[in-house]
MIDREN-249492 format. One record per residue (C-alpha): z, y, x; residue in one letter. Coordinates in steps of 0.05 Angstrom, whole numbers, plus 5000, padded with zeros to 4 digits. Last residue first. Layout:
BEGIN
ZYXa/...
This chain:
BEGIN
104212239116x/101612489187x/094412529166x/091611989218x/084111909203x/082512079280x/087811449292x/085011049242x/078411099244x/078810989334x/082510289308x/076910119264x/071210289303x/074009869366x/075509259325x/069509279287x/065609359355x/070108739385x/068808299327x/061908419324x/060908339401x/065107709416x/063107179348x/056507429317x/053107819380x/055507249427x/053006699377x/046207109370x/044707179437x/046406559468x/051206599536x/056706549481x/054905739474x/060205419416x/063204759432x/068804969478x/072205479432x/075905879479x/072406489463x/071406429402x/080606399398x/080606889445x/076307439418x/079107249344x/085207329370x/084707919408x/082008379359x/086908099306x/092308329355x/089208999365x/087709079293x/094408939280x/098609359334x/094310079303x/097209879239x/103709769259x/104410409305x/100810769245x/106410539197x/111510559255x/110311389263x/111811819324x/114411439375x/112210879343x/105711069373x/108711009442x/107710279438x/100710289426x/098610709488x/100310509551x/103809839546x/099609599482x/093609689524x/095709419585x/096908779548x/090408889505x/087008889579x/091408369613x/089607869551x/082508029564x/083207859641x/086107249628x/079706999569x/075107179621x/078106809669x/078406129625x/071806249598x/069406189667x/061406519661x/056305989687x/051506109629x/051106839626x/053107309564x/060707089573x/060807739627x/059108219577x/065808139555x/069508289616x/065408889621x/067009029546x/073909059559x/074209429614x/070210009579x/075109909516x/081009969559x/078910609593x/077610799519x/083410699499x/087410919568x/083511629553x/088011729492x/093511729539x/095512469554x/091512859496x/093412299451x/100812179452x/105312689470x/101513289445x/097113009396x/101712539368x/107312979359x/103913479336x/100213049266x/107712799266x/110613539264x/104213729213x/106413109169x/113213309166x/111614029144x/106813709093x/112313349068x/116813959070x/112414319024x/110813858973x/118513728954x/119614488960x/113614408909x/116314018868x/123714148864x/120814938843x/116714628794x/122414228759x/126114918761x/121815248732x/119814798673x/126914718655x/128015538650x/121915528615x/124514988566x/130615258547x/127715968539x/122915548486x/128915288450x/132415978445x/126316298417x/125415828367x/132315848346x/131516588345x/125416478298x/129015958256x/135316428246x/129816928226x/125716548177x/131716418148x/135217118131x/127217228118x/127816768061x/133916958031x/131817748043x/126017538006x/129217307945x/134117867942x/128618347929x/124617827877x/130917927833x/135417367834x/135417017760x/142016877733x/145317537753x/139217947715x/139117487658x/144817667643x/144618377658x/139018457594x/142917957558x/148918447565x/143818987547x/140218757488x/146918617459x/149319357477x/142119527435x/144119107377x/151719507372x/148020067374x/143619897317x/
């Protein structure tokens, strides 16, 4: 009977070793649950670290864009517009004199048309061409409309068959033009944002 019971036993430990008990089980699986937390942990430190410093290149980024734009926003102020924003609109009071002036019958296109081209002339000399002091995109855009202004002024204007001393050709084809022309350009320098 002894000898049954030390049988019992040895299978007894057999089966012990060949089976883990549910002790050693978990301690496998929280050995890896562990190493996958802390890989975790490592990954998403990682990515912070990342994440900062892409935000920090951001907004330094941001910041000295806006400082740019401010300078530009100064520049034009001070050197630009509070000295010769009144040659714009000294230029769009002469030019809608010389304008008005195509309203009667025995206007001379061919003066008319002179004196324009020495207002945007004047006008480019005093004011446009400083803008690229401070910024060629607005210098460029300001340039166009001023050109298109003037060619479409000139180019009606000298258009012998059409009568500008009637009402509604003048208003379609000198006054339209010009008052798009005027709006547009005053839009985009009070819409200037320095960027």
């Amino acid at each position: 009977m002894v000898f049954i019971n030390s049988i019992s036993v040895v299978k007894d430990s057999l089966c012990s070793i060949a089976t883990p008990s549910p002790v050693l089980q978990e301690v496998h699986w929280t050995d890896w649950l562990d190493i996958v937390y802390k890989i975790a942990m490592i990954l998403i430190a990682l990515f912070n670290i990342w994440f900062a410093i892409t935000i920090h290149k951001l907004k330094n980024k941001k910041e000295d864009n806006f400082k740019e734009a401010d300078r530009k926003i100064a520049l034009l102020k001070t050197l630009i517009l509070d000295y010769n924003l009144k040659f714009v609109y000294d230029f769009f009071d002469s030019l809608e004199l010389h304008l008005n002036e195509l309203k009667t019958k025995e206007a001379n296109k061919r003066n008319i048309e002179s004196d324009i081209q020495a207002d945007f002339k004047k006008l480019n000399e005093k004011f446009i061409n400083l803008l690229s002091a401070v910024d060629n995109g607005l210098y460029g855009k300001i340039l166009q409309i001023g050109d298109d202004c003037r060619d479409k002024l000139v180019t009606n204007i000298g258009d012998a068959g059409v009568n500008l001393y009637v009402e509604s050709q003048y208003v379609k084809l000198i006054k339209k033009p010009y008052e798009e022309a005027k709006k547009e350009m005053l839009k985009v320098l009070f819409n200037y944002k320095g960027i």
